[in-house]
N, CA and C of each residue as an Amber inpcrd file, in Angstrom:
protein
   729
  30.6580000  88.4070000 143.1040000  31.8380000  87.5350000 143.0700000
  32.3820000  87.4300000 141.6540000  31.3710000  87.0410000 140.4240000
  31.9040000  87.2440000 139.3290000  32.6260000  88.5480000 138.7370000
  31.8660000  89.3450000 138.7870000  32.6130000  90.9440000 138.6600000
  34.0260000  91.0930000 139.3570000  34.2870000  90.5160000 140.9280000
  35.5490000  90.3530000 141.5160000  36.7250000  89.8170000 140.5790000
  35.8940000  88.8000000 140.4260000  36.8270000  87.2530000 139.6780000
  37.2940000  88.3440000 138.1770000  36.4880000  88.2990000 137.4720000
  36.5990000  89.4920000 135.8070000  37.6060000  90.7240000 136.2410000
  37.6640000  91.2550000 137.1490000  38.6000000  92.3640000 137.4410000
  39.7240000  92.2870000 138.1500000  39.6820000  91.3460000 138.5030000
  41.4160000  90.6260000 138.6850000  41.6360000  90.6970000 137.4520000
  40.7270000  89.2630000 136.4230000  41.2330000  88.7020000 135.1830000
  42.2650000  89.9530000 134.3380000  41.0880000  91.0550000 134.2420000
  41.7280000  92.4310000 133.4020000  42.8350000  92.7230000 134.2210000
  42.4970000  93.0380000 135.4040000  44.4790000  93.5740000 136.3470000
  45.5030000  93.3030000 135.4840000  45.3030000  91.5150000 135.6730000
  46.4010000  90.5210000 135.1100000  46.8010000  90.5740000 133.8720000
  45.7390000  91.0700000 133.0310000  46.1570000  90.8400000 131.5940000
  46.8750000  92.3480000 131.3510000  46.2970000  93.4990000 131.8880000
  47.2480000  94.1910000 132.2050000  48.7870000  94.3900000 132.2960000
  48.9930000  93.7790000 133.3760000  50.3370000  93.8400000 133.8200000
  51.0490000  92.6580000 132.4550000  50.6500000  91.8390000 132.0070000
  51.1690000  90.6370000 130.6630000  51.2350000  91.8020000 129.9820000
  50.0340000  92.5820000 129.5000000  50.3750000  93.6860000 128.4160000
  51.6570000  94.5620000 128.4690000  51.2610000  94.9440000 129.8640000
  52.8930000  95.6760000 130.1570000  54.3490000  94.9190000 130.0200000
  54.5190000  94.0690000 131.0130000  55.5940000  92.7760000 130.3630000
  56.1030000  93.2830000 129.3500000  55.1910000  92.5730000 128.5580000
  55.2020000  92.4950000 126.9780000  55.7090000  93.5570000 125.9040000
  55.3080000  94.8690000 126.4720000  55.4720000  95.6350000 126.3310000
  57.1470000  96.1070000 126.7920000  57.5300000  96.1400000 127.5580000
  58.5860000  95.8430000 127.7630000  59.9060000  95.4980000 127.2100000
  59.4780000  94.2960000 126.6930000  60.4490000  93.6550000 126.1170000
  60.4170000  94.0260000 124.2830000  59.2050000  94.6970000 124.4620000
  59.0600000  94.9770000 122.6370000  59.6660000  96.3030000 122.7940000
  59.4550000  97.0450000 123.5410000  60.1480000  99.0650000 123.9480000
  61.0670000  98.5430000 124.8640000  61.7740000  97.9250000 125.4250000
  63.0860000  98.0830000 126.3300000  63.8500000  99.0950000 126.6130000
  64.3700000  99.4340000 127.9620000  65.1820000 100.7120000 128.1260000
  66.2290000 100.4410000 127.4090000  67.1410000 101.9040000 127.1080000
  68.1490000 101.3300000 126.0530000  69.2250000 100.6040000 126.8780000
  69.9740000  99.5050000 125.6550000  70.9480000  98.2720000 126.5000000
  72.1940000  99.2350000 127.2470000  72.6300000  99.0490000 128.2010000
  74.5390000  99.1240000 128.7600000  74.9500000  98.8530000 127.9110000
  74.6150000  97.9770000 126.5100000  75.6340000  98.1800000 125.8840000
  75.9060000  99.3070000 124.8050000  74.3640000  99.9810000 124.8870000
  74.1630000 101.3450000 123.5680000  75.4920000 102.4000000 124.6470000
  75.7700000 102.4980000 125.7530000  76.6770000 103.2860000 126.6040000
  78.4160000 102.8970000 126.2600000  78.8480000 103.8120000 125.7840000
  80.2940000 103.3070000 125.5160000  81.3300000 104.1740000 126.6030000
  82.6250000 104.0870000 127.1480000  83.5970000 104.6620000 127.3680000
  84.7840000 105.2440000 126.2500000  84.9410000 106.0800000 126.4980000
  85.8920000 106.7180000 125.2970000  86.4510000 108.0540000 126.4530000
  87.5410000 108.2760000 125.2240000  88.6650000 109.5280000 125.7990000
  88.0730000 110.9300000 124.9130000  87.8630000 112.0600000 125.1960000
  88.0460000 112.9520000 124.4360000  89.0620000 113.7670000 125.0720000
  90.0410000 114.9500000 123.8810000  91.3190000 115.2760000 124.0560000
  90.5230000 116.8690000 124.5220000  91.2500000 116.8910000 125.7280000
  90.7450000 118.7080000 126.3280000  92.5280000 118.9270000 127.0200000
  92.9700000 119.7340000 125.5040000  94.5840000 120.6270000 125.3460000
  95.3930000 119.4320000 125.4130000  95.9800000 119.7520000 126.8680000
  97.0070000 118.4030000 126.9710000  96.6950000 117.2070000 127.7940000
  95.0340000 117.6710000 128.0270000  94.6200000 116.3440000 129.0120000
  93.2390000 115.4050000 128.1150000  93.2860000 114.5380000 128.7370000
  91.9110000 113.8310000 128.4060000  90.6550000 113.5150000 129.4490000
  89.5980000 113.2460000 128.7000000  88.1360000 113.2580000 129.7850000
  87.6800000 111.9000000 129.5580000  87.8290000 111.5390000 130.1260000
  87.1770000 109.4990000 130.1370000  85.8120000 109.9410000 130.5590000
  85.1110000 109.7190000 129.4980000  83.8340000 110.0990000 129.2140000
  82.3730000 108.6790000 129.5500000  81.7850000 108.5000000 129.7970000
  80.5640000 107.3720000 129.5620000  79.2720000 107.8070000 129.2100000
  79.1360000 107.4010000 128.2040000  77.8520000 107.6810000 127.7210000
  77.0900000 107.3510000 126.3160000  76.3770000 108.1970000 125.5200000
  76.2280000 107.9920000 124.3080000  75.9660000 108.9570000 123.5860000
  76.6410000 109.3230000 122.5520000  76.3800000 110.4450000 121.3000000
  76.4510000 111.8770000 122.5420000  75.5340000 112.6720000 122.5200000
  75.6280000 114.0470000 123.6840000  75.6150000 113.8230000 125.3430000
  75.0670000 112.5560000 125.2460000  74.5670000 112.0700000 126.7670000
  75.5630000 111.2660000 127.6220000  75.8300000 111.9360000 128.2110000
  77.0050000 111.9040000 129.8850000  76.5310000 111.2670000 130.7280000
  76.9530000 109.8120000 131.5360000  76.2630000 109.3410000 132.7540000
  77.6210000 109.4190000 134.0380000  77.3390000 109.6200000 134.8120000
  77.9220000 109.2980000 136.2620000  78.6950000 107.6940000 136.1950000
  79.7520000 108.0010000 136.8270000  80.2220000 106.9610000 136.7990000
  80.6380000 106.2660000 137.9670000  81.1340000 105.5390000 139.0160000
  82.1370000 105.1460000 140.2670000  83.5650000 104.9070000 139.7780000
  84.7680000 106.4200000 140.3480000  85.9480000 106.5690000 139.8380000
  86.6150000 104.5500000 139.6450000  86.3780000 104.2900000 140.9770000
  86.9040000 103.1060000 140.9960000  86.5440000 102.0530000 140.3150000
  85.6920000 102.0060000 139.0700000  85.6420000 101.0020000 137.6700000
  86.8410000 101.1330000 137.2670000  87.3110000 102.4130000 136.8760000
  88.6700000 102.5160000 135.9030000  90.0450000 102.2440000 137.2090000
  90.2230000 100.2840000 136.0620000  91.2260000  99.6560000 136.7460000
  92.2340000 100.2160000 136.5720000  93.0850000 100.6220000 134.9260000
  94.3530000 100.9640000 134.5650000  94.0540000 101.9970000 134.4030000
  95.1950000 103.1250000 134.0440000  95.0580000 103.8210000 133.1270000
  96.6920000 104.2340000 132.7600000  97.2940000 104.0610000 131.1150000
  98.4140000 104.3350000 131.0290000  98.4510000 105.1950000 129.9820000
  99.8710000 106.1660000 130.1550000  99.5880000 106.9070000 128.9010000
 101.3440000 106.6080000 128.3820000 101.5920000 106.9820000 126.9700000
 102.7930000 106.4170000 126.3270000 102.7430000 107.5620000 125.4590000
 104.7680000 107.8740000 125.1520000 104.8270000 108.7670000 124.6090000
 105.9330000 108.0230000 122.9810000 106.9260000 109.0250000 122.7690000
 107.2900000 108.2050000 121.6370000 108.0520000 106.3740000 121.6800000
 107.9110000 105.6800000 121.0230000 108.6870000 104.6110000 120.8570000
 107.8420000 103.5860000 122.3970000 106.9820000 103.8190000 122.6870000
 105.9780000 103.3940000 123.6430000 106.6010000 103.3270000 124.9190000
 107.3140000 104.8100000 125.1830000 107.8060000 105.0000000 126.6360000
 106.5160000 105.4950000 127.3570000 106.3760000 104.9660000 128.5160000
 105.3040000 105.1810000 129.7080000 106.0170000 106.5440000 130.1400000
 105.0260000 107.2980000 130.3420000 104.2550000 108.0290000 131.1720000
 103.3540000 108.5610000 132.4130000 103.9310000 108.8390000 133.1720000
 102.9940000 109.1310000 134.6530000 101.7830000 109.8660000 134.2180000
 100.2070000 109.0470000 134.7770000  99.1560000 110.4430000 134.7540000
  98.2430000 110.4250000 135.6000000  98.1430000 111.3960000 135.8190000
  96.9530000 111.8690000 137.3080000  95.8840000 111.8140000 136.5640000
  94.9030000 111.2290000 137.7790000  93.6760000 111.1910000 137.7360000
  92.6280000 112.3710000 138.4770000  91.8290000 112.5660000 138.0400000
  90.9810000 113.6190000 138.6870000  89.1480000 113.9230000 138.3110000
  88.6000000 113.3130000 139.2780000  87.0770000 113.4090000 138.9770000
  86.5210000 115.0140000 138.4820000  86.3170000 114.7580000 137.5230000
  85.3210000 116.2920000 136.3460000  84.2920000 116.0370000 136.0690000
  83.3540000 116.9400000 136.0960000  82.0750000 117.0960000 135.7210000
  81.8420000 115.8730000 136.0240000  80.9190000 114.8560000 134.7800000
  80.3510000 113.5380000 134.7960000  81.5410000 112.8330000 134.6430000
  82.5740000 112.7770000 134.1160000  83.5620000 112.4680000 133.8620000
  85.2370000 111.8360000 134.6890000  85.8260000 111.7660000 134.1050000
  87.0400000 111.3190000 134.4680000  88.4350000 112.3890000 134.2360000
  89.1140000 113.1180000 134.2300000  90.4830000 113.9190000 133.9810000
  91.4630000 113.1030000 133.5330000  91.8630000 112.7990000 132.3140000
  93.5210000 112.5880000 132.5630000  94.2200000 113.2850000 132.4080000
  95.6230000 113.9550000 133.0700000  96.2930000 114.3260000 133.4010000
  97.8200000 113.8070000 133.0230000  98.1860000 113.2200000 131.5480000
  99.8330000 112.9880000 131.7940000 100.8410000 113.7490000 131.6410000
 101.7830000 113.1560000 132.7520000 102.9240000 114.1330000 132.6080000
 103.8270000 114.6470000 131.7800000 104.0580000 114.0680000 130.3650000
 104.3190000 115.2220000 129.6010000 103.6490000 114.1940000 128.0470000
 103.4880000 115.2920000 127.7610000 102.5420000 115.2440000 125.7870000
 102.8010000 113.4100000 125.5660000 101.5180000 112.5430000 125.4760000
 102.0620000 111.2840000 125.1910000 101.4230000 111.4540000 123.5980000
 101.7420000 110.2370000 123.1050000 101.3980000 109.9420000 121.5560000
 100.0530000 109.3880000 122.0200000  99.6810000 108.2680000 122.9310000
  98.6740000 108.1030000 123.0830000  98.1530000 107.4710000 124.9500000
  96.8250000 107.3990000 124.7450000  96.7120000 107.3400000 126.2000000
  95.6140000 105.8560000 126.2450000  95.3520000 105.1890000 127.2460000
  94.7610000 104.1120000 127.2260000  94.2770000 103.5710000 128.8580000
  92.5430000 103.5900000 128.9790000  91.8270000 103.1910000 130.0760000
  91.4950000 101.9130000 129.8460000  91.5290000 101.1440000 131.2100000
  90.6910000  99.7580000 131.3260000  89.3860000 100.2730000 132.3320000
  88.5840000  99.8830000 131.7650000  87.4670000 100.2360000 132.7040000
  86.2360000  98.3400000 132.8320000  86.3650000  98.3230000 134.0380000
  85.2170000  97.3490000 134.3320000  83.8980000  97.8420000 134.9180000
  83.0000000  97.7870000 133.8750000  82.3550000  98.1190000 133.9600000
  80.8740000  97.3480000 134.8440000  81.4620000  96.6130000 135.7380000
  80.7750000  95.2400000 136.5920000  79.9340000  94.7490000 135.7340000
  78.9350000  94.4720000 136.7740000  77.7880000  93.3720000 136.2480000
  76.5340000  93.8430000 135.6430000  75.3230000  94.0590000 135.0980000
  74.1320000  94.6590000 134.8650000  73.1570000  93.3480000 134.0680000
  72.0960000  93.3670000 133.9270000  71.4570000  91.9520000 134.8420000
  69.8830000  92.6040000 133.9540000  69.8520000  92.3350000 132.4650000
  68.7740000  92.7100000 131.8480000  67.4760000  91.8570000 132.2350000
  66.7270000  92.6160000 132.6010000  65.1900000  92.0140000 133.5760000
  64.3160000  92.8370000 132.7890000  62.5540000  92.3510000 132.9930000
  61.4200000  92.4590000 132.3130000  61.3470000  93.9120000 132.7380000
  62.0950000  94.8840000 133.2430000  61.4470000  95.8300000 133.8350000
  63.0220000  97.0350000 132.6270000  63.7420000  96.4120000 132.4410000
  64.9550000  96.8110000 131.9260000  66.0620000  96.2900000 132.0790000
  67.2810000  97.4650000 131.6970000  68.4550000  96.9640000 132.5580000
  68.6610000  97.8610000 133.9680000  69.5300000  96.5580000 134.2760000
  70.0270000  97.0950000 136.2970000  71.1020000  96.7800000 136.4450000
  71.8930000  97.9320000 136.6640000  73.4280000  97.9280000 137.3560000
  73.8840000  96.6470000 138.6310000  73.4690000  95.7510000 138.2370000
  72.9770000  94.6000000 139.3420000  73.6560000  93.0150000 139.1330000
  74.0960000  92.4200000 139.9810000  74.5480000  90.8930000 139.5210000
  73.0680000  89.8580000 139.6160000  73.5700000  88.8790000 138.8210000
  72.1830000  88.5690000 138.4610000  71.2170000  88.0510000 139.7180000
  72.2840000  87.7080000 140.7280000  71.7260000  87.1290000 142.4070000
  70.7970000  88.2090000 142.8080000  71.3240000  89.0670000 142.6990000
  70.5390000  90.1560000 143.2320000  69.4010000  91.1690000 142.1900000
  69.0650000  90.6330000 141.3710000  68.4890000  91.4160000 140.4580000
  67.1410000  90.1590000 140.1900000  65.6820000  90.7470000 140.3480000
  64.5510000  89.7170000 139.8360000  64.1210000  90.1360000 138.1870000
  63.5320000  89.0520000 138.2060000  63.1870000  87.9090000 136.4390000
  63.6540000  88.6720000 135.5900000  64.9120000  88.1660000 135.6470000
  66.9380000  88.4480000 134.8250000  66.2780000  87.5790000 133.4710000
  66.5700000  88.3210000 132.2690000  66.4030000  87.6730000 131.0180000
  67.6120000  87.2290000 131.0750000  68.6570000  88.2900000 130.7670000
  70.2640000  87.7770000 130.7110000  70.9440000  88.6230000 131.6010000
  72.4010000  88.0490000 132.2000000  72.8370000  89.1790000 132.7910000
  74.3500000  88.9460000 131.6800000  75.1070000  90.1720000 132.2320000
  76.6470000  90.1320000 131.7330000  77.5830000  90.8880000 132.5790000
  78.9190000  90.5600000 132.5820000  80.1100000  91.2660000 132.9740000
  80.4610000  92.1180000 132.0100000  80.6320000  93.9010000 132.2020000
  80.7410000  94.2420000 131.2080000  82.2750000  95.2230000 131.2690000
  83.3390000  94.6150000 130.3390000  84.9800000  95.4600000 130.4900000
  84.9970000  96.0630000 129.1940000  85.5470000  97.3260000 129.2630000
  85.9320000  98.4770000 128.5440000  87.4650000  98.7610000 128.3390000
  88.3480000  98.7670000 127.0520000  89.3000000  99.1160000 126.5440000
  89.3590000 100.2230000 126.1280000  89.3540000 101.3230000 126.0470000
  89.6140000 102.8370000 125.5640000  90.7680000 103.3160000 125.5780000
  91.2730000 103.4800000 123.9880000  92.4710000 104.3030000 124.0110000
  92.4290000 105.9450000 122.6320000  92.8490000 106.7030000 123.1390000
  92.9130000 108.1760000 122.0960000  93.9030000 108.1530000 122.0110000
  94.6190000 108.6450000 120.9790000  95.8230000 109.2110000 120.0240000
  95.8750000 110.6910000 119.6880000  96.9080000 111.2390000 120.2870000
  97.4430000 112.6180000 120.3230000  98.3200000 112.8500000 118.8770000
  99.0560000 111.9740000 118.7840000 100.6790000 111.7890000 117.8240000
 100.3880000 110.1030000 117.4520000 101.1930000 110.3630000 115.8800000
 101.4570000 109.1630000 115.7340000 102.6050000 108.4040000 115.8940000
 102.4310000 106.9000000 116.3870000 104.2730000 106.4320000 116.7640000
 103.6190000 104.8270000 115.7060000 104.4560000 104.6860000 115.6510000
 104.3760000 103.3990000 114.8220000 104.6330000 101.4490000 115.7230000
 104.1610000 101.8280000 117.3730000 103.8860000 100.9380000 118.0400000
 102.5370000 100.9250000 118.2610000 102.0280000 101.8070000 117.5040000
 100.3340000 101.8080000 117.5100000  99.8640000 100.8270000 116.7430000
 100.5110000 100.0810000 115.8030000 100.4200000  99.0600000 115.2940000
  99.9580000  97.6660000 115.3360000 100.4130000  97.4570000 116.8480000
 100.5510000  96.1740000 117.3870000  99.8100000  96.5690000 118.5440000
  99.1100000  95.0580000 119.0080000  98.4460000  94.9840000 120.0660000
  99.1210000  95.4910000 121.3510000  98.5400000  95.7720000 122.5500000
  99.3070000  96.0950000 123.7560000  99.1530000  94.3700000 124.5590000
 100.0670000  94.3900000 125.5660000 100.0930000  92.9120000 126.0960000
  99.0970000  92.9080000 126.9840000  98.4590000  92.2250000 126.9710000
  97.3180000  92.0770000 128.2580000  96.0100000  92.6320000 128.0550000
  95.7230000  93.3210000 127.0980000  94.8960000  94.1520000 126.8000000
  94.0150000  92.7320000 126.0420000  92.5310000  92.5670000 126.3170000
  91.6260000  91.6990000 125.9460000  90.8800000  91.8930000 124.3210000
  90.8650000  92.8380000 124.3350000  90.1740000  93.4850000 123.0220000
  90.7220000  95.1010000 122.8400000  91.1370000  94.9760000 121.5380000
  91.9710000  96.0970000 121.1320000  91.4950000  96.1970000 119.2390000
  91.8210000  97.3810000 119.2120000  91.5730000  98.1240000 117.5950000
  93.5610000  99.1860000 117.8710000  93.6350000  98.2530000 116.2200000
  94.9620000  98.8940000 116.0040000  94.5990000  99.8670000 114.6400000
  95.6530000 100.5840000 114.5150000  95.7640000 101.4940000 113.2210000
  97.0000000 100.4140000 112.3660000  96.5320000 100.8760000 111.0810000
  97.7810000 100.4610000 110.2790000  98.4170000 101.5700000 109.5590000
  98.0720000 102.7670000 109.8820000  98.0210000 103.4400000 108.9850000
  98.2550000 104.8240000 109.7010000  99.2840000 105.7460000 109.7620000
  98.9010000 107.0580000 110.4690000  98.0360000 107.5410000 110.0750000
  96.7370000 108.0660000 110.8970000  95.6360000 109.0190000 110.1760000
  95.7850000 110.2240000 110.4590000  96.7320000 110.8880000 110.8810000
  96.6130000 112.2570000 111.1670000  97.1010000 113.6400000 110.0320000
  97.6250000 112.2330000 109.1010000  98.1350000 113.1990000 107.7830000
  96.6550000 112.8480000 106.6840000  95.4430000 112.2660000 107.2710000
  94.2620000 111.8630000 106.3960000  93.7390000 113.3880000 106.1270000
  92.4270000 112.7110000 105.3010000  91.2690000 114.3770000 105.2350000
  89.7120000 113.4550000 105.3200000  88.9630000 114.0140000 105.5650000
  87.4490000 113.5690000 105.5770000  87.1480000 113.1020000 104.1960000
  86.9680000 111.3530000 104.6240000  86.5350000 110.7630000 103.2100000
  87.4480000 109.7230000 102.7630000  88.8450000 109.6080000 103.6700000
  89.7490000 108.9340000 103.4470000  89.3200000 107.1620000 103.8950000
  90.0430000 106.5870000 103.1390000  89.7760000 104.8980000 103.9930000
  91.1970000 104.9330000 104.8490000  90.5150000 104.3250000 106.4260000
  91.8120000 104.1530000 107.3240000  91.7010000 102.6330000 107.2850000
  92.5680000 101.9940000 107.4450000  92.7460000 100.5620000 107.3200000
  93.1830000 100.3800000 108.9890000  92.3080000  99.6380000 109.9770000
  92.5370000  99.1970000 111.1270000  92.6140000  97.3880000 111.1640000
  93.1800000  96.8320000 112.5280000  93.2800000  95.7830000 112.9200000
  92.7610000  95.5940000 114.2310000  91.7250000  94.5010000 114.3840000
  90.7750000  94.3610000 115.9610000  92.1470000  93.0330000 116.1000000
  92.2870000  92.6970000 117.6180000  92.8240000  92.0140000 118.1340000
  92.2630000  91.3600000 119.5420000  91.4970000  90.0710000 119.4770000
  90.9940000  89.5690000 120.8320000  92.3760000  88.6980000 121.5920000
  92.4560000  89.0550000 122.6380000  93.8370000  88.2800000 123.5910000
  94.6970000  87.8080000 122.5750000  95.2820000  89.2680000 121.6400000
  96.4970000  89.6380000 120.9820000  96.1950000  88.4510000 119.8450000
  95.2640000  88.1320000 119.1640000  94.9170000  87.6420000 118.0360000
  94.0800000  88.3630000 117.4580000  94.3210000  88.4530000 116.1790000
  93.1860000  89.0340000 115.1140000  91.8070000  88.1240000 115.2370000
  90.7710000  88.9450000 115.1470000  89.6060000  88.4450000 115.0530000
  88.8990000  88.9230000 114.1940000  87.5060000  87.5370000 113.4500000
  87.0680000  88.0730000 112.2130000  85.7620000  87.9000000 112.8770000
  85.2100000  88.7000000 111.9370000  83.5750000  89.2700000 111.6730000
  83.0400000  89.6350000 112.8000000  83.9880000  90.6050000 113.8790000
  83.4000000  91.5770000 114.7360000  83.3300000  93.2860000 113.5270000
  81.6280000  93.5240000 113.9580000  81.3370000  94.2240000 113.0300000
  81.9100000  95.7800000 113.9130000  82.1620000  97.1070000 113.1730000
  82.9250000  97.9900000 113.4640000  81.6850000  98.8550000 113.6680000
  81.5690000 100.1840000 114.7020000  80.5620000 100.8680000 114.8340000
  81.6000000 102.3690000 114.9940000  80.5610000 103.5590000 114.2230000
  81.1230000 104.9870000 114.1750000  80.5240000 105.4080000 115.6730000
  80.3550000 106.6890000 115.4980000  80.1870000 107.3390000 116.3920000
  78.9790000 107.5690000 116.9230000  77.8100000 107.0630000 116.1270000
  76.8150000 106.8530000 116.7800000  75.8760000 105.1110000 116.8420000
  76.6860000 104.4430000 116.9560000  76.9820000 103.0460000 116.6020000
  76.4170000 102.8330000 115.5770000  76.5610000 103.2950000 114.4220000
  75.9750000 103.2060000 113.1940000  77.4030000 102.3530000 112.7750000
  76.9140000 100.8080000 111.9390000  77.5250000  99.7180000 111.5570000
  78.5910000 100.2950000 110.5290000  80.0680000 100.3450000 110.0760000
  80.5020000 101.0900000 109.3840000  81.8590000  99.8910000 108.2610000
  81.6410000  98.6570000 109.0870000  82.4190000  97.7790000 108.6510000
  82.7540000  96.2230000 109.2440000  83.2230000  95.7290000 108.8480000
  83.4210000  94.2450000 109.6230000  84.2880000  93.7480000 109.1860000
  85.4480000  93.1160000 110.3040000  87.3560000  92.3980000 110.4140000
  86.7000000  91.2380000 109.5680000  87.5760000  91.0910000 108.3520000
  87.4430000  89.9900000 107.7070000  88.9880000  89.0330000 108.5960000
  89.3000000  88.0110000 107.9940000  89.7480000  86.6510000 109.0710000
  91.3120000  87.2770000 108.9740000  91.8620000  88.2230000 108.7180000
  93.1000000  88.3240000 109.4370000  92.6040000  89.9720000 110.6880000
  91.4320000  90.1650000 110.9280000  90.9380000  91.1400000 111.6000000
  91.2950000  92.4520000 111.1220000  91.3280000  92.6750000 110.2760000
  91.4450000  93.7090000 109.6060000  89.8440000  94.3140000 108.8600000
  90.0970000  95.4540000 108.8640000  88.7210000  96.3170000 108.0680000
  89.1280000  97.7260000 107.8070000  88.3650000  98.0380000 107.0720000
  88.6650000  99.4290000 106.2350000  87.2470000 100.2690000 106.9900000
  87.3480000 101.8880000 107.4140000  86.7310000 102.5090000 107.8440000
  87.0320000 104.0260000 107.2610000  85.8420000 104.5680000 106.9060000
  85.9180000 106.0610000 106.3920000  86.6300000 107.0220000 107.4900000
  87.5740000 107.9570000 107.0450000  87.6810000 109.2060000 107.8450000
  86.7640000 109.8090000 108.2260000  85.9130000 110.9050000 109.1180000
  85.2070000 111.9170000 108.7050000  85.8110000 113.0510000 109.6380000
  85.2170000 114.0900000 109.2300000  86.0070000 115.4200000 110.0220000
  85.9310000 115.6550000 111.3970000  86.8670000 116.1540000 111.9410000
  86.6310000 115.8940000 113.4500000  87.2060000 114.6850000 114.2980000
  86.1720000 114.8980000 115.6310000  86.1980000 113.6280000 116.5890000
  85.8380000 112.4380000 115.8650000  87.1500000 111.6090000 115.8380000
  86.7390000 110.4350000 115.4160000  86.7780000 109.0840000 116.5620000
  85.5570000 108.0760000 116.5170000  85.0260000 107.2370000 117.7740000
  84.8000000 106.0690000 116.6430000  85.2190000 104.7690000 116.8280000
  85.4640000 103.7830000 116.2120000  84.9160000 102.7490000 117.3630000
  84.4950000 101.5800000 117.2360000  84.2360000 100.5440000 118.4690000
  84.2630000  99.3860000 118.0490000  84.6830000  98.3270000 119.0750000
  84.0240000  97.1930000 118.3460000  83.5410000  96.1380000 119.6580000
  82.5450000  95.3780000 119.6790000  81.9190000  94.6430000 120.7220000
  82.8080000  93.4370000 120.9010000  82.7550000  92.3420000 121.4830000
  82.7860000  90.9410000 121.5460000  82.3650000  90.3930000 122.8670000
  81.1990000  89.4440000 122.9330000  80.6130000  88.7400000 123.6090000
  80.6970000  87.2300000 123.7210000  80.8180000  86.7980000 124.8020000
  81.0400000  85.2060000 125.3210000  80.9160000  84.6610000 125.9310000
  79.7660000  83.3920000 125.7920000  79.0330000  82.6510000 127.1620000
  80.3040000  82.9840000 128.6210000  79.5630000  82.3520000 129.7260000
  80.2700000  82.8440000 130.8200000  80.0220000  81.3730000 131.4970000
  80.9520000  80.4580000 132.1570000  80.2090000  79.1330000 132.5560000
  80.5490000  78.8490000 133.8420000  81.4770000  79.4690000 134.4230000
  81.5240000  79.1740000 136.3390000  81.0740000  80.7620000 136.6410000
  80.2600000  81.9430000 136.5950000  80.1940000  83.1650000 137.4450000
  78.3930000  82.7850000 137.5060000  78.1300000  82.5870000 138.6490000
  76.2770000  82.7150000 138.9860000  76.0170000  84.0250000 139.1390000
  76.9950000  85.0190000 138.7050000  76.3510000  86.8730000 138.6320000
  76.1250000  87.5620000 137.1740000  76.4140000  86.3790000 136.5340000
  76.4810000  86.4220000 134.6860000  76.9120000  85.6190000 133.9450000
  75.6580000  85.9490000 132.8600000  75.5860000  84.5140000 131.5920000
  77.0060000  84.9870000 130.3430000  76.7940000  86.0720000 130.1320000
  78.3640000  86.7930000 129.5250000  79.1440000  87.9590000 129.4890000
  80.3020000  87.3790000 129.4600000  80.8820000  88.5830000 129.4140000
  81.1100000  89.2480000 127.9430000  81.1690000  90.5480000 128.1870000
  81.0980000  91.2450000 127.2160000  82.4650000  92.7250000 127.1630000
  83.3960000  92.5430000 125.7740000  84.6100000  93.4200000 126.1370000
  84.3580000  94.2820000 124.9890000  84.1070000  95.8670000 124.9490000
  84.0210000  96.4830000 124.0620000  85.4320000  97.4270000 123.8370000
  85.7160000  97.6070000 123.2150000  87.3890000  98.8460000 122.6980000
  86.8510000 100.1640000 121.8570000  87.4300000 100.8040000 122.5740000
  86.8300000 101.9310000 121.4740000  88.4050000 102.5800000 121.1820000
  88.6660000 103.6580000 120.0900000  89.4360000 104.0510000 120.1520000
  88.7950000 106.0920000 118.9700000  89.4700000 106.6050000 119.9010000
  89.3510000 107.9680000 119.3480000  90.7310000 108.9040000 118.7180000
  90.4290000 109.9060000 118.2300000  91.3000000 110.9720000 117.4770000
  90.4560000 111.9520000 116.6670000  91.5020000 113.2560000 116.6210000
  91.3090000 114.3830000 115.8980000  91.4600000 114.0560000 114.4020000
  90.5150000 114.3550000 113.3270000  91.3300000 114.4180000 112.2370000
  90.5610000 116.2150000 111.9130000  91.7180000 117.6690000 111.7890000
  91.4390000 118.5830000 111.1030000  90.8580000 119.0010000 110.0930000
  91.2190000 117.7450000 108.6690000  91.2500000 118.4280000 107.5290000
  89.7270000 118.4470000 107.4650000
């Protein structure tokens, strides 16, 4: 009976070790996963993932999608499921293009995270609602400037970068529900920390060669949804720079 009783005890301390373990190694967060555009000719690929790594998506997250050409005339664009991915398709050359993606609920528990509302998901550390802003730039127009209306979290340019070179400072503006916001910190392309909106939301960020992927987070208790403690709106915004 004692030997019984002692080898439960170990089971148990077991599975605490594991727990524990757990929460010290965690799978990586939904939020290390970003949405972004990359430019393929005259179309774009609404991408999810991180750094090389591509995940599957459900077409029907991506609520909007608009694309704008000079002087911020709209644009018609088809959609079309690719590879892991998304197609955009607009109808003729825009300056720039722009996805809303809701990215639902996911519901961080002792075991990881789960694509899950928190009702339905067991021993939930935290859960969140998680929405995605993504916009790429083809051309520059000088309504890139200013926030878009309705858009929750946004990163503006102040600055055309397409006449930059690798190494240049681009001077951007974050905007939460078309206000500047300060000390959301700025992440490159492999969310490596690269800057932070001082109080008129503004920050300075290096060029580098190539695909350029810029982001910025913002998170906020949540107080009538029982499927999540917060919501969470990330923006990313991409472009070519040649030189």
């Amino acid at each position: 009976m004692h030997s019984r009783i002692k080898k439960r005890s170990w089971t148990e301390a077991l599975w605490m070790l594991f727990a524990v373990g757990l929460f010290l190694f965690p799978v990586p967060e939904a939020s290390a996963h970003d949405f972004w555009m990359d430019r393929r000719g005259s179309d774009f690929l609404l991408i999810f993932g991180h750094g090389d790594q591509r995940e599957e998506f459900d077409p029907s997250k991506v609520k909007t999608v608009k694309a704008f050409g000079p002087e911020g005339k709209e644009i018609e664009v088809r959609r079309e499921k690719k590879e892991k991915g998304m197609l955009l398709q607009p109808a003729a050359p825009p300056s720039w293009i722009f996805a809303e993606i809701d990215n639902g609920y996911w519901s961080k528990t002792i075991y990881g995270w789960r694509n899950l509302p928190k009702r339905k998901a067991s021993r939930v550390v935290e859960a969140i609602h998680s929405l995605y802003f993504s916009k790429a730039l083809s051309a520059w127009d000088d309504a890139l400037r200013d926030p878009m209306t309705g858009t929750l979290l946004e990163i503006t340019l102040l600055q055309n970068p397409f006449g930059m070179k690798a190494g240049d400072p681009l001077p951007i503006q974050v905007f939460l529900r078309g206000k500047a916001v300060e000390g959301l910190e700025v992440e490159g392309r492999d969310h490596e920390i690269i800057s932070k909106t001082d109080k008129e939301g503004k920050a300075m960020v290096r060029i580098g060669k190539g695909r350029q992927l810029i982001s910025v987070e913002y998170k906020e208790p949540l107080k009538d949804d029982p499927d999540a403690d917060f919501l969470t709106l990330t923006s990313t915004l991409t472009f070519e720079v040649g030189k």
